[in-house]
N, CA, C and O atoms as a GROMACS GRO file, in nm:
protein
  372
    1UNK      N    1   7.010   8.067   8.078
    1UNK     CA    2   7.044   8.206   8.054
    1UNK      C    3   7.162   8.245   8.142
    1UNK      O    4   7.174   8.191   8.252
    2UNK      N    5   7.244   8.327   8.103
    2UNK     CA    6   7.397   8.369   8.156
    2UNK      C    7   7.347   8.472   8.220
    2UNK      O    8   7.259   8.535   8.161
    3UNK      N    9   7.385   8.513   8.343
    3UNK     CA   10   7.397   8.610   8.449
    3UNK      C   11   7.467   8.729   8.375
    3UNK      O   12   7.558   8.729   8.292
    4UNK      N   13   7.377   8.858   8.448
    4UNK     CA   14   7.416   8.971   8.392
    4UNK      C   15   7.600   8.992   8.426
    4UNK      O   16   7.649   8.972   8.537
    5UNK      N   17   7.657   9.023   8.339
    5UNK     CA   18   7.833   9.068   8.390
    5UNK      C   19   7.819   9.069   8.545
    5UNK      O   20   7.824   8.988   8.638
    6UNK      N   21   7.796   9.228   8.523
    6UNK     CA   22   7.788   9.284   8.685
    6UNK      C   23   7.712   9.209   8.762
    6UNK      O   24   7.769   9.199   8.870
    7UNK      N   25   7.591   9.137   8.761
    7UNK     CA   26   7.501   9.081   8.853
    7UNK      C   27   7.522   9.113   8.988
    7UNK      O   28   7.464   9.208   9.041
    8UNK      N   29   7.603   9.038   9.049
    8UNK     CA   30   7.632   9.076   9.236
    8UNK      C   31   7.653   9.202   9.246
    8UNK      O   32   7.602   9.247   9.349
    9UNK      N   33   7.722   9.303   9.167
    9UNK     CA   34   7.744   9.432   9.223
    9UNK      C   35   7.575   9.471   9.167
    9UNK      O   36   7.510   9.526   9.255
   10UNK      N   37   7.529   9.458   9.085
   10UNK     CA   38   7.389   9.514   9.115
   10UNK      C   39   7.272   9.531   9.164
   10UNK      O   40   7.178   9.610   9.167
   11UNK      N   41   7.340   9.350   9.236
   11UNK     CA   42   7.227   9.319   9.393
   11UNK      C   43   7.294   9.389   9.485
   11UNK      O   44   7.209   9.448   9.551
   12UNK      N   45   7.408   9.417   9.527
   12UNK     CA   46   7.412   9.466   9.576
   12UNK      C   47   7.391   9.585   9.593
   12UNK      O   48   7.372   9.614   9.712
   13UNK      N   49   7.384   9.686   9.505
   13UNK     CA   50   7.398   9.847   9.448
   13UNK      C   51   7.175   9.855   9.501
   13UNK      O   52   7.125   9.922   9.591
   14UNK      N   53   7.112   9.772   9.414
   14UNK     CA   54   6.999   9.741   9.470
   14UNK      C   55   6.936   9.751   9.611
   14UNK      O   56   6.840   9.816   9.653
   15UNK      N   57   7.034   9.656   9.680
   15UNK     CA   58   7.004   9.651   9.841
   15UNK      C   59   7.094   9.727   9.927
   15UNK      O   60   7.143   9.687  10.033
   16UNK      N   61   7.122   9.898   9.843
   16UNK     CA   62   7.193  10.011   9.911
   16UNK      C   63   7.336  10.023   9.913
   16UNK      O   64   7.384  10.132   9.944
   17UNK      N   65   7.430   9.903   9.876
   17UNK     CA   66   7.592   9.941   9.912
   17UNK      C   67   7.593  10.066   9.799
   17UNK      O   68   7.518  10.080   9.702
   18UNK      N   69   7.686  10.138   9.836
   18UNK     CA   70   7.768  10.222   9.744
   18UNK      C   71   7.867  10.157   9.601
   18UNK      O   72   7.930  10.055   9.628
   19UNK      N   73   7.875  10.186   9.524
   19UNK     CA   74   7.944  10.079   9.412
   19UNK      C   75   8.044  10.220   9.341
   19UNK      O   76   8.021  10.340   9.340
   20UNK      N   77   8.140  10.153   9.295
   20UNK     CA   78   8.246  10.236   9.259
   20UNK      C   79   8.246  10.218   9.101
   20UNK      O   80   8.205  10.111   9.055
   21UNK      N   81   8.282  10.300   9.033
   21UNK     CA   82   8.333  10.216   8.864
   21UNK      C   83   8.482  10.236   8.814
   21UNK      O   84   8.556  10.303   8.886
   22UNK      N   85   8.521  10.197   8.723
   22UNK     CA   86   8.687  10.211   8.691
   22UNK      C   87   8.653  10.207   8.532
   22UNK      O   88   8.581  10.129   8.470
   23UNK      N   89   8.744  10.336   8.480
   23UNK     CA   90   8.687  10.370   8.331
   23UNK      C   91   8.772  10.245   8.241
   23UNK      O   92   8.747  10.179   8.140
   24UNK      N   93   8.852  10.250   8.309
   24UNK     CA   94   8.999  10.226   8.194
   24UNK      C   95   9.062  10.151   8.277
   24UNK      O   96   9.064  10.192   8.393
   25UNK      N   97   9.127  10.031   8.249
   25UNK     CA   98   9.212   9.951   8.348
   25UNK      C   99   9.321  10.033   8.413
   25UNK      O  100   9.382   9.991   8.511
   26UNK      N  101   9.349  10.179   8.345
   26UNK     CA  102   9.469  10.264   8.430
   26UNK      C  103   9.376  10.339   8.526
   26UNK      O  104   9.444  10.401   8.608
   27UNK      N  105   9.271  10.353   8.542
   27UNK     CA  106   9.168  10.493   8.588
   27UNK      C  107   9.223  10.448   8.734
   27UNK      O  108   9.321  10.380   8.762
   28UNK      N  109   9.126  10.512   8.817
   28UNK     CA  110   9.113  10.541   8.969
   28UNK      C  111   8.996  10.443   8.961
   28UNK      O  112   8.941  10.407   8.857
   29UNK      N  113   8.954  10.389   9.133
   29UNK     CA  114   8.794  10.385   9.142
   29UNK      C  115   8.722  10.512   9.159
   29UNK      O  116   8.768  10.599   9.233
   30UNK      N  117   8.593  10.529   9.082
   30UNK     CA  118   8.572  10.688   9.108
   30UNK      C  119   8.426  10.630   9.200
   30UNK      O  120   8.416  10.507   9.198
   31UNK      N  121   8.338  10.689   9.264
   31UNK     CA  122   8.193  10.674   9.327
   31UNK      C  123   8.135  10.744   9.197
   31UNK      O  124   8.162  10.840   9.125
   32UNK      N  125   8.020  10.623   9.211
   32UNK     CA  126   7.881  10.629   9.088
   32UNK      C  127   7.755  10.623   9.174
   32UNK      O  128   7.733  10.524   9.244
   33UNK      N  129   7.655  10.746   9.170
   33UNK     CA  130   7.524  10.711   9.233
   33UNK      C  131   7.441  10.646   9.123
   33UNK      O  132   7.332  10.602   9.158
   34UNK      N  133   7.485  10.630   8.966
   34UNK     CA  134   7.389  10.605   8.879
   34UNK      C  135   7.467  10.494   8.780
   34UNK      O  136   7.478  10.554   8.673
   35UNK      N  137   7.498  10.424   8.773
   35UNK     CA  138   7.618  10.320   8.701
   35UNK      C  139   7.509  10.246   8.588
   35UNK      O  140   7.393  10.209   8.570
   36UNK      N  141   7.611  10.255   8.544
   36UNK     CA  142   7.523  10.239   8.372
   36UNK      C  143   7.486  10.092   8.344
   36UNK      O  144   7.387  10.054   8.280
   37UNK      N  145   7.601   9.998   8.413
   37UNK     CA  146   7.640   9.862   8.375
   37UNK      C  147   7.691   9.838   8.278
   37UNK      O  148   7.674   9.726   8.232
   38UNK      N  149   7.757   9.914   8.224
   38UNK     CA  150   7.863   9.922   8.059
   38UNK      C  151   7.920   9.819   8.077
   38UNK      O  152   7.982   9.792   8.179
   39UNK      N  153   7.904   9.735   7.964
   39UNK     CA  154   8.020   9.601   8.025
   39UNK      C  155   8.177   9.631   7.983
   39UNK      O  156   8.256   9.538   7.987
   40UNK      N  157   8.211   9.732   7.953
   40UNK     CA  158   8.316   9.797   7.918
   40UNK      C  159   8.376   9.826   8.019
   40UNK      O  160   8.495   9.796   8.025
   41UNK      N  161   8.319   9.888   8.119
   41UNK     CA  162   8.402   9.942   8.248
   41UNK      C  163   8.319   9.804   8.380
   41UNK      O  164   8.229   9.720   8.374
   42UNK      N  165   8.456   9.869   8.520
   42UNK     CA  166   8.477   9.734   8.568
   42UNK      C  167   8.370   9.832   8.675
   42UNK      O  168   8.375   9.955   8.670
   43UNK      N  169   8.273   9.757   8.773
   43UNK     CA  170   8.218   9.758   8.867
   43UNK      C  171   8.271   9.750   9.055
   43UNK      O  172   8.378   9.695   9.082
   44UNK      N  173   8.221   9.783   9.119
   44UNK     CA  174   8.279   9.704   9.255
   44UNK      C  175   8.210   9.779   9.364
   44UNK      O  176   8.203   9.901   9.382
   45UNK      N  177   8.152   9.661   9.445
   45UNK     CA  178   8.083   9.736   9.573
   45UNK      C  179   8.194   9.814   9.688
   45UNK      O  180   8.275   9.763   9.765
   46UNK      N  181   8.166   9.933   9.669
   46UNK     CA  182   8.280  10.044   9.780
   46UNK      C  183   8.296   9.979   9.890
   46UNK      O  184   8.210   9.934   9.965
   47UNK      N  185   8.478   9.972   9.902
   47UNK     CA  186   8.482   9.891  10.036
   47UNK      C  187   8.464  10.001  10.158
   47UNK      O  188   8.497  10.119  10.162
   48UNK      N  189   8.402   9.919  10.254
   48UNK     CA  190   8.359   9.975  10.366
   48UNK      C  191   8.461  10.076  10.451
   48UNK      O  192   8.434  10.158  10.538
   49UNK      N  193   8.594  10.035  10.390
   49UNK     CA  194   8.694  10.149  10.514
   49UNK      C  195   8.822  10.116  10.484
   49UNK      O  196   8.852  10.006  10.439
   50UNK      N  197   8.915  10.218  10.508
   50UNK     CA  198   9.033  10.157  10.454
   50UNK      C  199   9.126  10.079  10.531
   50UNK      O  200   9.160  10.129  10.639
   51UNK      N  201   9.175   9.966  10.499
   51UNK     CA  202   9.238   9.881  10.586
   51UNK      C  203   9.406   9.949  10.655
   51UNK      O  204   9.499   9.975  10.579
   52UNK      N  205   9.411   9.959  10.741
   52UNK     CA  206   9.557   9.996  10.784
   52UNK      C  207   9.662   9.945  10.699
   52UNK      O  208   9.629   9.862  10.615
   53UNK      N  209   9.787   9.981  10.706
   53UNK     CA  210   9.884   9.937  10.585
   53UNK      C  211   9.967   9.913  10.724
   53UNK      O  212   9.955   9.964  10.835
   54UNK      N  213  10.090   9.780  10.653
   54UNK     CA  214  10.184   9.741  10.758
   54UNK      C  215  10.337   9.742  10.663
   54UNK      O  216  10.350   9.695  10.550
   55UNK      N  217  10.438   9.806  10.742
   55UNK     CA  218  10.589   9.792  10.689
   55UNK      C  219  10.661   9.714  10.790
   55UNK      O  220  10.668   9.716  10.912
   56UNK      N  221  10.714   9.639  10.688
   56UNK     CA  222  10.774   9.524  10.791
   56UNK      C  223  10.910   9.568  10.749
   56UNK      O  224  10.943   9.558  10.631
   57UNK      N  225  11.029   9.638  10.881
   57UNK     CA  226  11.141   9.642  10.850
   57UNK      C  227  11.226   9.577  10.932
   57UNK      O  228  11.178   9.523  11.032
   58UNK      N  229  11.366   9.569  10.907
   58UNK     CA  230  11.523   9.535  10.930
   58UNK      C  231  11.576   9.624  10.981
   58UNK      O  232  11.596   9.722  10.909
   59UNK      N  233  11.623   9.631  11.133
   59UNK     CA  234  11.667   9.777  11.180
   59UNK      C  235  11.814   9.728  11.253
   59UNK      O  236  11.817   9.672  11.363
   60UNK      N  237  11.893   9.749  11.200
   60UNK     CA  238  12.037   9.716  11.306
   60UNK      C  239  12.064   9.775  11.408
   60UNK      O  240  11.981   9.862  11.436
   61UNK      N  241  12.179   9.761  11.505
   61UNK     CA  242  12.214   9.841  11.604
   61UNK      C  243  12.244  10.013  11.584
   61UNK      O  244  12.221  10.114  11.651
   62UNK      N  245  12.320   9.978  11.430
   62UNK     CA  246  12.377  10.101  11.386
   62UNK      C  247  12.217  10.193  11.318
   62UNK      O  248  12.236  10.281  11.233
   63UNK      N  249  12.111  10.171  11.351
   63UNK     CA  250  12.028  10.239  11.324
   63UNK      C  251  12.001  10.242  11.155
   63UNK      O  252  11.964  10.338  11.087
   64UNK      N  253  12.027  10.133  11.123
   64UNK     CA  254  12.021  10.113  10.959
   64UNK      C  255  11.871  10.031  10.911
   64UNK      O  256  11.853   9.913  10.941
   65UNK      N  257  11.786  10.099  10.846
   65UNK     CA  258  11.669  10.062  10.864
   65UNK      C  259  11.659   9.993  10.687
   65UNK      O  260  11.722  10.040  10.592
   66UNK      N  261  11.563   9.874  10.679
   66UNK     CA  262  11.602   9.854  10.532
   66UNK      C  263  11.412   9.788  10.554
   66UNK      O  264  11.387   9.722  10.655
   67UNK      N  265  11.313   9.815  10.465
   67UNK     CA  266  11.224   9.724  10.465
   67UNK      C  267  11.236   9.607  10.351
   67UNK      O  268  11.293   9.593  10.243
   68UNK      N  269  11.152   9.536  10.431
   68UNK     CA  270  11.227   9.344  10.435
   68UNK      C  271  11.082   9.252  10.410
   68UNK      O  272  10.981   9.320  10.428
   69UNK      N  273  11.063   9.149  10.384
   69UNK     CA  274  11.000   9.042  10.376
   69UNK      C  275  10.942   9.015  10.528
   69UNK      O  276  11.001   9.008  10.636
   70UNK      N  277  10.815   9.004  10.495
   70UNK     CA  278  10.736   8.941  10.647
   70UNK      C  279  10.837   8.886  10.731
   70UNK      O  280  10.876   8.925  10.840
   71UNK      N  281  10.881   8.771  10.651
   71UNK     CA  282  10.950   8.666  10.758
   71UNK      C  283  11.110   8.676  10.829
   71UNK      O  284  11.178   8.589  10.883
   72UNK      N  285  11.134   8.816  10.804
   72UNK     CA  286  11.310   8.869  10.795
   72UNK      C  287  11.253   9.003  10.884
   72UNK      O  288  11.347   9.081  10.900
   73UNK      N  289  11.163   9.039  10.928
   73UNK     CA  290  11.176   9.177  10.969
   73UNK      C  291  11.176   9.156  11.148
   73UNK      O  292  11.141   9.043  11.183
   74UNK      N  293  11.211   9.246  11.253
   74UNK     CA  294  11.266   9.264  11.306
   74UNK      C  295  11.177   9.346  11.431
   74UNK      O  296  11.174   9.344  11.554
   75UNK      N  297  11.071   9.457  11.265
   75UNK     CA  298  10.996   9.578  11.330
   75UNK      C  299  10.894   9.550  11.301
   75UNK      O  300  10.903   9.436  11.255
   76UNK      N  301  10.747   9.598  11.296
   76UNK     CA  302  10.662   9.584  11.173
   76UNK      C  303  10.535   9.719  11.263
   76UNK      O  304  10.466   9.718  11.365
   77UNK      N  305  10.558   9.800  11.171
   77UNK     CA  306  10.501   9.988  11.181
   77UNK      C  307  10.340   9.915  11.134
   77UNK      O  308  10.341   9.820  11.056
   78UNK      N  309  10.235   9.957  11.178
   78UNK     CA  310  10.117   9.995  11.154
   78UNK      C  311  10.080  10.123  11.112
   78UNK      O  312  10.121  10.210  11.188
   79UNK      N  313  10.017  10.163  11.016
   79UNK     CA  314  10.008  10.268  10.977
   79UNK      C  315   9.826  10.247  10.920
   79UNK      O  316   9.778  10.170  10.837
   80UNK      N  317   9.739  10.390  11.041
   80UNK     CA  318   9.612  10.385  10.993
   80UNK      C  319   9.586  10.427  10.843
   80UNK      O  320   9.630  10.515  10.769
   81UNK      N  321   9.470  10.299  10.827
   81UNK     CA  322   9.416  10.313  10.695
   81UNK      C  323   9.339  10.451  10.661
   81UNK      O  324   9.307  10.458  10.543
   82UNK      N  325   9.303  10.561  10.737
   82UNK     CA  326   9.241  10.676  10.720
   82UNK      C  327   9.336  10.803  10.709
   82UNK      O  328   9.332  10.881  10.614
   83UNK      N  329   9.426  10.816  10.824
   83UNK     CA  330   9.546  10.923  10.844
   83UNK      C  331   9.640  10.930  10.825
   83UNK      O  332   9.714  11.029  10.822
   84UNK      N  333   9.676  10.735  10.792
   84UNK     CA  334   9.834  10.782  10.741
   84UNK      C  335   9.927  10.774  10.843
   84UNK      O  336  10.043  10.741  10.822
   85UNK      N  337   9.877  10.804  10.970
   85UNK     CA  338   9.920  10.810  11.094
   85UNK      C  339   9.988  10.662  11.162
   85UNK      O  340   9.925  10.558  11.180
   86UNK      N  341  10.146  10.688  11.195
   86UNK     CA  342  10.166  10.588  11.253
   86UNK      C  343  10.086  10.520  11.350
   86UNK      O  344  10.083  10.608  11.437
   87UNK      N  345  10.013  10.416  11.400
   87UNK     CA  346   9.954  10.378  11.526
   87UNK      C  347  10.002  10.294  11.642
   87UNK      O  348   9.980  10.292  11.763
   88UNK      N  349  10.076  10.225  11.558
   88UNK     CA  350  10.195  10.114  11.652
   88UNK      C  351  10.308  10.067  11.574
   88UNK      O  352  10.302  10.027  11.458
   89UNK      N  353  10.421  10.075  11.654
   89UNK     CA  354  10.549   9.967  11.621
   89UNK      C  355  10.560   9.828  11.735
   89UNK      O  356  10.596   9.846  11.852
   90UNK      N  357  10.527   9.703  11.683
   90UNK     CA  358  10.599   9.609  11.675
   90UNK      C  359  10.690   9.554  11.742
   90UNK      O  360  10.615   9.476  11.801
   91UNK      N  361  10.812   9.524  11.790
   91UNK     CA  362  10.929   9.461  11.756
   91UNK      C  363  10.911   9.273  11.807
   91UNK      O  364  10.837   9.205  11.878
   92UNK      N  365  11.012   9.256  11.730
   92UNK     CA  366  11.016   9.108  11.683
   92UNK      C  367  11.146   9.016  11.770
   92UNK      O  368  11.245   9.024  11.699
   93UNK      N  369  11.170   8.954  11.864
   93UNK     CA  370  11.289   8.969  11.939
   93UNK      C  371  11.295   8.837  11.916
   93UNK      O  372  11.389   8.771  11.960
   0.00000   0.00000   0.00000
């Protein structure tokens, strides 16, 4: 017998995580306390927190800032995954 679609997100959803659904491959993730298991729409256990985001830039003398490829940058900005808020710069010497 073939495993339900969803299966893992419903052991999990089971043993308490939060689970998200997505209507439409364009939608948002929205929060579901009651998820249907439509095999139509996509499932996913809510990730726990949002990961910080990183810009990796190219900054010259002349103050010319360009963002760049991991392996070309120069700077690399941390920016918290909750506020948005810069938290640290980097530099690469």
């Amino acid at each position: 017998m073939k495993p339900h679609k969803h299966a893992d997100v419903i052991k999990a959803w089971a043993d308490g995580r939060e689970v998200e659904v997505k209507l439409t491959p364009e939608s948002e993730w929205i929060d579901t306390n009651r998820p249907s298991w439509d095999d139509n729409f996509e499932y996913r256990i809510k990730p726990l927190g949002n990961p910080d985001s990183l810009v990796y830039a190219y900054v010259t003398p002349q103050a010319t800032f360009m963002e760049v490829q991991p392996k070309n940058a120069n700077v690399i900005f941390t920016f918290d995954g909750f506020t948005q808020q810069l938290k640290m710069a980097q530099v690469r010497l």
